[in-house]
C-alpha positions in Angstrom: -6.0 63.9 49.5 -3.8 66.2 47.8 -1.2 65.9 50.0 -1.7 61.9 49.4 -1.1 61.9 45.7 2.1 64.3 46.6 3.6 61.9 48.6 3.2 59.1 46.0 4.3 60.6 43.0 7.3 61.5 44.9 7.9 58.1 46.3 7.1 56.6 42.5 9.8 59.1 41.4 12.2 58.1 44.1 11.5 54.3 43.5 12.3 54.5 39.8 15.4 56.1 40.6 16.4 53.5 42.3 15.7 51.0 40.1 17.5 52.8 36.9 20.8 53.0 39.2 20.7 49.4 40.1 20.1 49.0 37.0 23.3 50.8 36.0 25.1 49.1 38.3 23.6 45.5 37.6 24.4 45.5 33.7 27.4 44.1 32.6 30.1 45.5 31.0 29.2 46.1 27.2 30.6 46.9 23.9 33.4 49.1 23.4 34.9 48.3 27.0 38.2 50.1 27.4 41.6 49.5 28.9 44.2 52.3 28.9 47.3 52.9 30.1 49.6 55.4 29.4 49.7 56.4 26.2 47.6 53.2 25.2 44.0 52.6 24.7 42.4 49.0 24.4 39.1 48.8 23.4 37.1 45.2 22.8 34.1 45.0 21.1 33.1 41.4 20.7 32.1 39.2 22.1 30.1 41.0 24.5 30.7 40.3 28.4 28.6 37.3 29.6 27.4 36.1 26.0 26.4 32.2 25.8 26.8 30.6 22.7 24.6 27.9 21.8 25.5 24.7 19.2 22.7 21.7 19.1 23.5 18.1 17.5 22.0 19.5 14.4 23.6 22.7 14.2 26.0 24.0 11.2 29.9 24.4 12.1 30.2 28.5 13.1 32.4 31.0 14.2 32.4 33.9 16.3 34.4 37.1 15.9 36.5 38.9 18.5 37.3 42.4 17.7 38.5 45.6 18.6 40.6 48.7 18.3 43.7 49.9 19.8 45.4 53.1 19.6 48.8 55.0 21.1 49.1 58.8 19.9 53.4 58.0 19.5 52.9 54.9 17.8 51.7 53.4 14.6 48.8 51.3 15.3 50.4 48.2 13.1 53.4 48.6 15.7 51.2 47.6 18.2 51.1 43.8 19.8 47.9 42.1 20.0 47.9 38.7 22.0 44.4 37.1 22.6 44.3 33.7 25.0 41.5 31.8 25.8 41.3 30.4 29.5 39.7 27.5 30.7 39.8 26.6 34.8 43.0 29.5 35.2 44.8 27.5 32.2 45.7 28.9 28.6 43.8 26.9 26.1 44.4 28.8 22.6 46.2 31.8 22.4 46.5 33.5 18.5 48.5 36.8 18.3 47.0 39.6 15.7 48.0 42.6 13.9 46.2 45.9 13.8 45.2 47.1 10.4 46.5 51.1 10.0 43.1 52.2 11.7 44.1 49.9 15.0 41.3 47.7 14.3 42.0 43.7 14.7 39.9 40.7 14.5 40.2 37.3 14.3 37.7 34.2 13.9 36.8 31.7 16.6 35.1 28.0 16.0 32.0 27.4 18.4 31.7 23.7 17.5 34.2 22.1 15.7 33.5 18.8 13.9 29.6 20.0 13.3 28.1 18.0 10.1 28.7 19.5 7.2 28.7 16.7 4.7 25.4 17.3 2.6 25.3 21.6 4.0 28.4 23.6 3.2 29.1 26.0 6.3 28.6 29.7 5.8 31.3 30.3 8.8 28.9 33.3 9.0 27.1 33.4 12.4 25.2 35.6 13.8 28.1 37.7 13.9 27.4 38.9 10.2 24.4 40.4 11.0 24.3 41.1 14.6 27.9 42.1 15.3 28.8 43.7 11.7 28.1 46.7 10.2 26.1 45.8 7.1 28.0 48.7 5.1 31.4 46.1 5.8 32.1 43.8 3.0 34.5 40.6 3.7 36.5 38.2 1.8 35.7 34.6 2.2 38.7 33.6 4.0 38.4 36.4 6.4 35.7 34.1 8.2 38.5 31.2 8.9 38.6 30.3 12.4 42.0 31.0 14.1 41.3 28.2 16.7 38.1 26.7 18.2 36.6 27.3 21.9 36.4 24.9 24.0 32.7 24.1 25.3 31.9 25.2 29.0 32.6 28.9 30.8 35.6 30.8 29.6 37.7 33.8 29.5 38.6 35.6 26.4 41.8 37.5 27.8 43.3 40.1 25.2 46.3 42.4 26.1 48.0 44.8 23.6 51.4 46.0 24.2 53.3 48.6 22.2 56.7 49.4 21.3 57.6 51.3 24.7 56.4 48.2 26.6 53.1 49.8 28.0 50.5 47.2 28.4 46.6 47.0 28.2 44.5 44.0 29.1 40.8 43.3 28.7 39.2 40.5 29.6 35.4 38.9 29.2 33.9 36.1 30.3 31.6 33.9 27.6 30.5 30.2 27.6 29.7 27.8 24.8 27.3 25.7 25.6 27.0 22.2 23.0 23.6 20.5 23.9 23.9 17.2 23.5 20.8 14.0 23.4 19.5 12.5 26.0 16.8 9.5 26.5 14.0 10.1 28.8 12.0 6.9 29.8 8.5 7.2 29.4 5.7 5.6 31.0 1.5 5.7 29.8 -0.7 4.9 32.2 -5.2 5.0 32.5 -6.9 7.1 34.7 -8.8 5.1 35.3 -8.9 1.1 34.2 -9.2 -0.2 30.7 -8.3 -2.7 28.4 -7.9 -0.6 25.4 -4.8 -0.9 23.1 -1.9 1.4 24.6 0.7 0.9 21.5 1.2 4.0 19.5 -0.1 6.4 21.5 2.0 10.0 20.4 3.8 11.6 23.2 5.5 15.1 22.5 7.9 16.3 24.9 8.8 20.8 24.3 10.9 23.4 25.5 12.5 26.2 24.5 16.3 27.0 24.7 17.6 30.4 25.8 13.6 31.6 25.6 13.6 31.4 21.8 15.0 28.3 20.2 12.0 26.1 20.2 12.2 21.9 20.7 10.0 19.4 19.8 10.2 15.9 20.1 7.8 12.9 19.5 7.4 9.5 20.0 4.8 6.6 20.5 4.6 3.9 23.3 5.0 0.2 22.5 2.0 -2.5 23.9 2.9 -2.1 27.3 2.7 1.8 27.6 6.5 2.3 27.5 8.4 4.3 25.6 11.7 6.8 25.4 12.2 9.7 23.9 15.2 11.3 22.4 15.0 14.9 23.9 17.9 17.5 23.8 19.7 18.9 26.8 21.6 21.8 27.6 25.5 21.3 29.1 25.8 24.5 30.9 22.0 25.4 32.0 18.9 23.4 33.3 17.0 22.7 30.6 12.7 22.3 31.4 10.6 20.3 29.3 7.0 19.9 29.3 5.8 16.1 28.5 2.0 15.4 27.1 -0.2 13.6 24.9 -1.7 15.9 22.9 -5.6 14.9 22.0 -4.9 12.4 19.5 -7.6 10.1 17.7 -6.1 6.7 16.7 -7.8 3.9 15.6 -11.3 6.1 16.3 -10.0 6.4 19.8 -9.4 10.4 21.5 -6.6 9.7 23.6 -5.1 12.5 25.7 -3.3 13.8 29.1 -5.1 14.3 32.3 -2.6 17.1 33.0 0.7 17.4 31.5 4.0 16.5 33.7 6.9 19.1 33.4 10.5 18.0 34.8 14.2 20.3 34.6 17.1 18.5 33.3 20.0 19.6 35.1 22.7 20.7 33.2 23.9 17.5 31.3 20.4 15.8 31.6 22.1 13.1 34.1 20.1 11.5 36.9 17.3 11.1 34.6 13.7 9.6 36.2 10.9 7.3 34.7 8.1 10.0 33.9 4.9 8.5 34.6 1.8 10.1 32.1 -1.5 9.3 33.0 -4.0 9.8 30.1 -7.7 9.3 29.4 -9.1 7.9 26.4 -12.9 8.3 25.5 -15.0 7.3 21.9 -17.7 9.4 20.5 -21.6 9.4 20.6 -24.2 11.1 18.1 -27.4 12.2 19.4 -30.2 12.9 16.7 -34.0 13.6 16.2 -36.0 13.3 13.2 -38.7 16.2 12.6 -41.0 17.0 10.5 -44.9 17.0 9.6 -44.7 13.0 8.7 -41.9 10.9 10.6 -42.0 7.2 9.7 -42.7 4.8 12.2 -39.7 2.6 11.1 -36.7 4.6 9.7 -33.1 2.9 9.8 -30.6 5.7 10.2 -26.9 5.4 8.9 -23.8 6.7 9.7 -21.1 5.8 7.1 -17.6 7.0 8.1 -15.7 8.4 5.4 -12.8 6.0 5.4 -14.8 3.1 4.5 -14.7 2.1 8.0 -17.2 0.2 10.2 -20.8 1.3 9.2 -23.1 1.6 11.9 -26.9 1.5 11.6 -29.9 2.5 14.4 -33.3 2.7 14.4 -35.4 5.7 15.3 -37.3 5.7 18.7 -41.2 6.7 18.8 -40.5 10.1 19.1 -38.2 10.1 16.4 -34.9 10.9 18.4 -32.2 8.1 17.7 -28.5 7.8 19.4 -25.2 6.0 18.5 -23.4 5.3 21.3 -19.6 4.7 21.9 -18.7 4.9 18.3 -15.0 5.7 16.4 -14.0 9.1 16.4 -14.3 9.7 12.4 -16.1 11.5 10.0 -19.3 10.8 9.3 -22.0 10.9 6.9 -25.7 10.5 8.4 -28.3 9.5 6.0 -31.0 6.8 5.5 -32.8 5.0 2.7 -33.7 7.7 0.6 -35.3 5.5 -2.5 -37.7 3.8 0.4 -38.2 7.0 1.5 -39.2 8.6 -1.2 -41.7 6.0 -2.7 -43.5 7.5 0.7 -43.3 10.8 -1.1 -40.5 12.5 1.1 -36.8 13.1 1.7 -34.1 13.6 4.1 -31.1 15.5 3.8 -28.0 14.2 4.8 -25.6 15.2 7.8 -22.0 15.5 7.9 -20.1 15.8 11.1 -16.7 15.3 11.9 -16.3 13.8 15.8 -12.7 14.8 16.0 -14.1 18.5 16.7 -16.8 17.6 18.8 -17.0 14.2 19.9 -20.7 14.4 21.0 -22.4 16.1 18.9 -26.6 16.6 19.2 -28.0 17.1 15.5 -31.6 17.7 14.5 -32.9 16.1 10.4 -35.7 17.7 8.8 -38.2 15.7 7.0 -39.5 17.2 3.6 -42.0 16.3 1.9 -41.1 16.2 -2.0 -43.1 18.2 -4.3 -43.2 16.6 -7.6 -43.8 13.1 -8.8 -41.6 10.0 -8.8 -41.6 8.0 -11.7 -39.5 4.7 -11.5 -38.1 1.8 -14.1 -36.0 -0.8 -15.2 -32.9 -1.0 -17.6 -32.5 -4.4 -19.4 -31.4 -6.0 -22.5 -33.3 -7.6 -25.0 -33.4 -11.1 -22.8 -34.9 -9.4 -20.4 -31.6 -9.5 -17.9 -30.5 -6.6 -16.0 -27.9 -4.3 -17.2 -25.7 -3.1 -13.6 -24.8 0.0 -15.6 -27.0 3.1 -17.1 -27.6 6.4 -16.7 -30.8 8.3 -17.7 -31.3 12.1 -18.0 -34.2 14.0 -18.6 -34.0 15.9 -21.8 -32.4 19.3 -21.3 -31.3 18.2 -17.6 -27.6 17.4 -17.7 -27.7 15.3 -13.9 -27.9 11.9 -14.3 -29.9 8.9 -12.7 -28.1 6.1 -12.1 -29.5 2.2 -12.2 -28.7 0.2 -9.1 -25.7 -2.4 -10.6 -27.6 -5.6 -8.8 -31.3 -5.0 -10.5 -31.0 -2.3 -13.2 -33.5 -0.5 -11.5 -34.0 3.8 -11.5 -35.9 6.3 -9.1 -36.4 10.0 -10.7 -37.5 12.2 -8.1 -39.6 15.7 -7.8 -40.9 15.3 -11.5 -43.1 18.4 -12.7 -46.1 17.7 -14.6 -46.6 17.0 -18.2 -45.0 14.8 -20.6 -41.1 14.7 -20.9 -38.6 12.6 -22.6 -36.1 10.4 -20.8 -32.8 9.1 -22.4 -31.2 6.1 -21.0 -27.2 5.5 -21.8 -25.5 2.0 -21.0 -21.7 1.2 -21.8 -22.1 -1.8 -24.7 -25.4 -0.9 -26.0 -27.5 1.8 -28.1 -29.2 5.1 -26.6 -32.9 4.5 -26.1 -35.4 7.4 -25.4 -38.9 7.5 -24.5 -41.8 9.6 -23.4 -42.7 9.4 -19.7 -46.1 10.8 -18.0 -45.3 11.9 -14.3 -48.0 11.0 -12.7 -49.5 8.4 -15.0 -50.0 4.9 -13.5 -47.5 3.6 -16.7 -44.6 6.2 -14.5 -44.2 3.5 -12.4 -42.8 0.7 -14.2 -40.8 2.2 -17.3 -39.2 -0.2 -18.9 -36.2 0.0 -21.0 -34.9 -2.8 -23.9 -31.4 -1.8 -25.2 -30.4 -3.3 -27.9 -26.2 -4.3 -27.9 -23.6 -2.9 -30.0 -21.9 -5.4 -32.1 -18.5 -4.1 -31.4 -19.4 -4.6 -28.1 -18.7 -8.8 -27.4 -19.8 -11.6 -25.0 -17.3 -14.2 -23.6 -18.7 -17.5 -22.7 -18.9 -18.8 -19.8 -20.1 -21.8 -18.7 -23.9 -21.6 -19.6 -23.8 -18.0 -19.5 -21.9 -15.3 -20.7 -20.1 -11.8 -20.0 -20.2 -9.0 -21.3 -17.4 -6.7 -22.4 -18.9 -3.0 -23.8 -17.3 -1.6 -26.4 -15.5 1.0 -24.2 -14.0 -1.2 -21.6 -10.6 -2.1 -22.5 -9.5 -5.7 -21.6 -7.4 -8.6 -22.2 -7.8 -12.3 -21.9 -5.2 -15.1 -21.0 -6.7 -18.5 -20.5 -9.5 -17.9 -17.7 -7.8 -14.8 -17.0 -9.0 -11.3 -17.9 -7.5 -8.5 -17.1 -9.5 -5.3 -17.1 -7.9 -2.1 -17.9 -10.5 0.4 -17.6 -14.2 0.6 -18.2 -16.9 -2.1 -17.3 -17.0 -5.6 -17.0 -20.6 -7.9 -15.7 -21.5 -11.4 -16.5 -23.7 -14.1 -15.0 -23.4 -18.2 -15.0 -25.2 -21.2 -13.0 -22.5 -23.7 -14.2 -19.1 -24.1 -12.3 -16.5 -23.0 -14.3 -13.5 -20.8 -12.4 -12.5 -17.2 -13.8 -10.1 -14.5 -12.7 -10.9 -11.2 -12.8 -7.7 -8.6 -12.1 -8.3 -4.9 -12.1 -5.0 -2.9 -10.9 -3.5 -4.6 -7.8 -6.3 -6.5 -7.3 -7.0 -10.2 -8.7 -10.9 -11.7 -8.3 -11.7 -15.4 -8.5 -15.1 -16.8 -9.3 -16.6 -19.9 -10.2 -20.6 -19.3 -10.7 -22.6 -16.5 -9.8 -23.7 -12.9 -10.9 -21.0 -9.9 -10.9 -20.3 -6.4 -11.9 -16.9 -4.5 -12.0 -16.5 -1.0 -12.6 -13.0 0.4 -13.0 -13.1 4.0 -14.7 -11.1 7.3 -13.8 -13.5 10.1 -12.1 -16.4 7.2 -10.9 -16.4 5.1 -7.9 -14.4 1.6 -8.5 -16.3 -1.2 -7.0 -16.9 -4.8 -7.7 -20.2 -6.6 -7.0 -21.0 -9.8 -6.2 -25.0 -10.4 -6.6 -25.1 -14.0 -6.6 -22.6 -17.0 -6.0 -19.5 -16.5 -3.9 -15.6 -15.7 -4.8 -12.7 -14.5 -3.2 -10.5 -11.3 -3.7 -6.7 -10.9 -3.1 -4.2 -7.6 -3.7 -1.4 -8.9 -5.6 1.1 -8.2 -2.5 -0.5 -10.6 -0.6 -0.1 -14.0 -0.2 -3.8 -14.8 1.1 -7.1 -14.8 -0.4 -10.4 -13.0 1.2 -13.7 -15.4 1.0 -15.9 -13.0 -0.7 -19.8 -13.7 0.0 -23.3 -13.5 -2.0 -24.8 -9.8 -1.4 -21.3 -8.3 -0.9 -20.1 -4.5 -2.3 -16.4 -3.7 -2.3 -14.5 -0.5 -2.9 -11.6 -1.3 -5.7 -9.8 2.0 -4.0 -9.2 0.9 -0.4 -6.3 -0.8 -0.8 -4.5 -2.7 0.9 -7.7 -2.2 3.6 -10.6 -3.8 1.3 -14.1 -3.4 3.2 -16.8 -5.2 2.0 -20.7 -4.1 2.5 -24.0 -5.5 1.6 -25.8 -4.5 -1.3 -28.1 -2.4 0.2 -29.9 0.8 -1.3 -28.5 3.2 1.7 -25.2 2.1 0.2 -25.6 2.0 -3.4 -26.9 5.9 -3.1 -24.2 7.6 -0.9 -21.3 5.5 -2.4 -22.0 5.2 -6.2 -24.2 8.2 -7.5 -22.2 10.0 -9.6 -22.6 13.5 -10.8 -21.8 12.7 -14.4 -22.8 10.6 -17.1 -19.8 8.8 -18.9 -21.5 7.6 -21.3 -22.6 9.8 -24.7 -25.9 9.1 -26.6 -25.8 7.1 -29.4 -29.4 5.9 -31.1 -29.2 2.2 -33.0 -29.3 3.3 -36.5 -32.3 1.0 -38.1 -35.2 3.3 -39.6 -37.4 2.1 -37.1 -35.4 2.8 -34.0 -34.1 6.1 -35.2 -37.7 6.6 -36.3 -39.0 5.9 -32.2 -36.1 8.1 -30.6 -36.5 11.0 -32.4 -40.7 11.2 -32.2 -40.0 10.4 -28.5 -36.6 13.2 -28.8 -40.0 16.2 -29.7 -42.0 14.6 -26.7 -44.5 12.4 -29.1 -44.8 8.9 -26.8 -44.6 6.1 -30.0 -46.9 3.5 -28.7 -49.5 6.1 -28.1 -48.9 7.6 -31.6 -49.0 3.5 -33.0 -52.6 3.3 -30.5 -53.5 6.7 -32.3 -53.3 5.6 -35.9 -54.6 1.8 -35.3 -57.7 3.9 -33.7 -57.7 6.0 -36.7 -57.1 3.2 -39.2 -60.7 1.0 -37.5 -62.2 4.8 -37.4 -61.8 5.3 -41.0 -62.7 1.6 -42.4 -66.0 2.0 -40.3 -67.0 5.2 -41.7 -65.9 3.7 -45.5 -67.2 0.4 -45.0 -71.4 1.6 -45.8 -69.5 3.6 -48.6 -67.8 1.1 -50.3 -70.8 -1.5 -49.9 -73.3 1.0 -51.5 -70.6 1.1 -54.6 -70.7 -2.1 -54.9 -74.4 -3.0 -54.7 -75.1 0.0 -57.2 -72.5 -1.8 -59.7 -74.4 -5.3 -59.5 -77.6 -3.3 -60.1 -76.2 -1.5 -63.3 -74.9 -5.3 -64.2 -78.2 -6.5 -64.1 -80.1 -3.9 -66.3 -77.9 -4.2 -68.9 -78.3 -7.9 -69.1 
């Protein structure tokens, strides 16, 4: 066993031997090669032997230096010729002779690619020469770096020979290439793996590589509606150049499109002789796999998934044992939710989901039922004809998070109420603060209703039989049957046929009867509701108009992409809940009113204090009644004796 390890240690040691002397033997001539001759000594520095210099289509004009050092112990060293040639295929291409400095050094300036763009980028003429080849204690002039001549492109010989004044001779020579990459086109085919009759235009193919194992290459491009396409792709003169061609996983249009394998081809030097490539891909959508738990799972539950760029919405319902699925859907990001108001009238709540399908494009995801621990108490916003207002927000005294109204009934839900009596204030653009005391709990908890009373520099525009109304913080103007809303919040209502446009940014509205909303107001959600009636919408870059129908919600910020939605309660909640109220309170200012706010402001409910005194009032003129009888019979009687 010893003898064993002996043997290897000495064979390693023998090996390695080898290897350094081939090694020795293998490398090429470096810097400070010498030539000598009698009393003459050539030495070369750069360029070193066997050195490629690169230049791309995009690369800066640069030079290269060629230096070195002679010496003759009888001669001056600025005595001394210095001729330097550049062959090309056994001819002399450029040829620039040089005089020593009085330390023998020399060097001269050569261009790697002449005619480079420098138009809009002023060229250094500093290569890599400055740092790599130079001393960094050595300090140059700017004209120093002017090129003497250029090289040609290809394999060369840099010859230099130095002769002094006795006519002895040294020569050095090295051997260099420039190679200038140039562009080539590489046709491009997309094919299925299998068959399909999805869309194949603009699907991303990237072709890489890297030059000389460090200079990196990218290049990109997208097929046309058959599958074709050709990319631009750069190619080395002088070596083979291999590129690796792919479609990266890429989700367009919902779609997760990618390679089955990627296809990797070598350019031969020049790129020429280039083949179709043929890239076979595969292209898949995306599923969502749910279950609903929990101690009390509806029978009926509608589950939604709405996609974060106002895409297609997709609805399901649950199965008996409360699992649900959407099947071959867009790749997007989605929010899963239901109807929480319905939900919680049954006294529970569901917390929404958010997955994104471009990480994992089947994902399996498990909702939690809860059932809500306070009380629910719900109402209505309206003015003092009883109509809807689309626009209010109510907050529980000392709880700064709003509850917004639904803009197509004026309608409110406050959820996971404590017990006891509280005071609720509701705000509305156009129209005075009202509070009032609410009783979680209480049968009256259930239908709250609210009368706000209008500002009067708030105004009403007619229109045909009815009217709309501008708040006092919108910010309009009016031409005709035009109006043109600035910011703020715009609603109005008429049965008669009588045509108005509404514009709000890029955006222009036309109606002739119906029921609307508009709300167009930095930080909050800018939408446009139609409740009854039917219009049509067009962005001001376009020539056509969009039929817009009864029951419809649209997103003012999707432009030039308008979706339109229904009006349902799903939608209302995950699109226009707001966490801010924009509206301040402001109480009307008759006696009365301020009277009301501010008993209901320290919790007192006014028409159980108005109840209280009526009581008290009957209470009182019953117990006084006997009093004020006796009085009065005991006066008749003192009448009657004195008569």
């Amino acid at each position: 066993m010893i003898q064993s390890n002996l043997k290897m240690k000495i064979f390693t040691k023998q090996f390695l031997i080898i290897i350094i002397i081939g090694c020795f033997i293998l490398l090429p001539l470096g810097p400070n090669a010498r030539a000598e001759s009698t009393n003459l000594v050539l030495r070369l520095d750069l360029p070193n032997e066997g050195e490629t210099f690169y230049s791309g289509p995009s690369t800066l004009l640069y030079n290269i230096p060629i230096e070195g050092q002679v010496s003759s112990p009888g001669h001056d060293p600025r005595e001394i010729q210095v001729k330097i040639e550049i062959l090309q295929d056994l001819q002399v291409v450029a040829s620039q002779d040089v005089n020593p400095d009085g330390n023998g050094k020399f060097r001269i300036y050569a261009q790697v690619n002449p005619g480079a763009y420098v138009e809009n980028f002023v060229a250094e003429l500093i290569p890599c020469g400055d740092r790599c080849h130079v001393h960094p204690s050595d300090s140059f002039s700017r004209h120093e770096w002017d090129a003497s001549f250029s090289l040609p492109p290809g394999v060369m010989i840099i010859s230099v020979t130095a002769i002094d004044p006795d006519g002895n001779t040294a020569n050095l020579e090295r051997n260099i290439t420039v190679d200038r990459s140039h562009m080539v086109d590489i046709p491009i085919r997309v094919v299925f793996f299998s068959s399909s009759d999805l869309p194949l235009e603009g699907i991303p193919i990237s072709a890489s590589t890297w030059l000389y194992m460090w200079r990196s290459r990218i290049f990109s491009g997208g097929t046309n509606s058959d599958g074709n396409a050709t990319l631009q792709v750069e190619a080395l003169s002088e070596r083979a150049t291999n590129y690796r061609f792919e479609v990266k996983p890429t989700v367009l249009n919902g779609i997760l499109y990618e390679s089955v394998s990627p296809v990797d081809i070598t350019l031969v030097p020049g790129g020429n002789n280039i083949p179709k490539i043929t890239l076979v891909i595969k292209a898949s959508l995306a599923s969502i796999q749910g279950r609903i738990s929990g101690d009390q799972v509806p029978s009926e539950l509608t589950i939604w998934a709405i996609p974060d760029d106002n895409g297609n919405i997709l609805t399901t319902e649950i199965n008996g044992d409360g699992t649900f699925e959407f099947k071959e859907i867009p790749i997007n990001q989605y929010t899963i939710t239901t109807d929480k108001d319905s939900l919680a009238t049954l006294g529970y709540s569901l917390k929404d989901v958010k997955l994104d399908l471009s990480k994992n494009t089947n994902p399996i995801i498990e909702m939690n039922i809860t059932k809500l621990d306070g009380f629910i108490c719900q109402g209505i916003v309206l003015d003092n004809a009883d109509n809807p207002i689309p626009f209010s927000w109510g907050t529980i005294e000392g709880d700064k998070n709003p509850v917004e109204s639904r803009p197509d009934t004026g309608k409110f839900s406050i959820l996971n109420l404590a017990d006891g009596n509280m005071t609720y204030i509701v705000n509305a653009p156009g129209y005075y603060s009202q509070a009032k005391v609410i009783s979680p709990g209480s049968e009256t908890c259930s239908e709250i209703k609210f009368n706000l009373s209008l500002k009067p520099e708030s105004r009403e525009i007619a229109w045909g039989s009815g009217k709309i109304t501008v708040p006092a913080e919108s910010v309009i103007s009016q031409s005709g049957n035009s109006i043109f809303i600035e910011r703020g919040w715009l609603w109005g209502n008429s049965i008669d046929i009588e045509p108005i446009i509404l514009q709000s940014g890029n955006l222009r509205i036309q109606l002739e009867n119906g029921r609307f909303a508009l709300q167009n107001l930095p930080g909050l959600t800018q939408f446009f509701i139609l409740i009854e009636g039917s219009g049509s919408i067009q962005p001001t870059s376009s020539s056509s108009w969009s039929p817009i129908p009864t029951g419809t919600l649209i997103l003012l910020e999707n432009q030039p992409d308008l979706v339109m939605m229904p009006i349902e309660s799903t939608l209302i909640t995950h699109y226009l809940r707001s966490n801010i109220s924009p509206i301040m309170t402001s109480f009307e200012p008759t006696f009365i009113e301020s009277v009301l706010s501010r008993l209901a402001l320290l919790g007192i409910d006014a028409a159980k204090l108005i109840t209280f005194v009526t009581y008290a009032i009957v209470l009182i003129s019953i117990m006084l009644l006997p009093i004020i009888m006796l009085i009065r019979w005991r006066r008749k009687q003192k009448l009657q004796k004195e008569n």
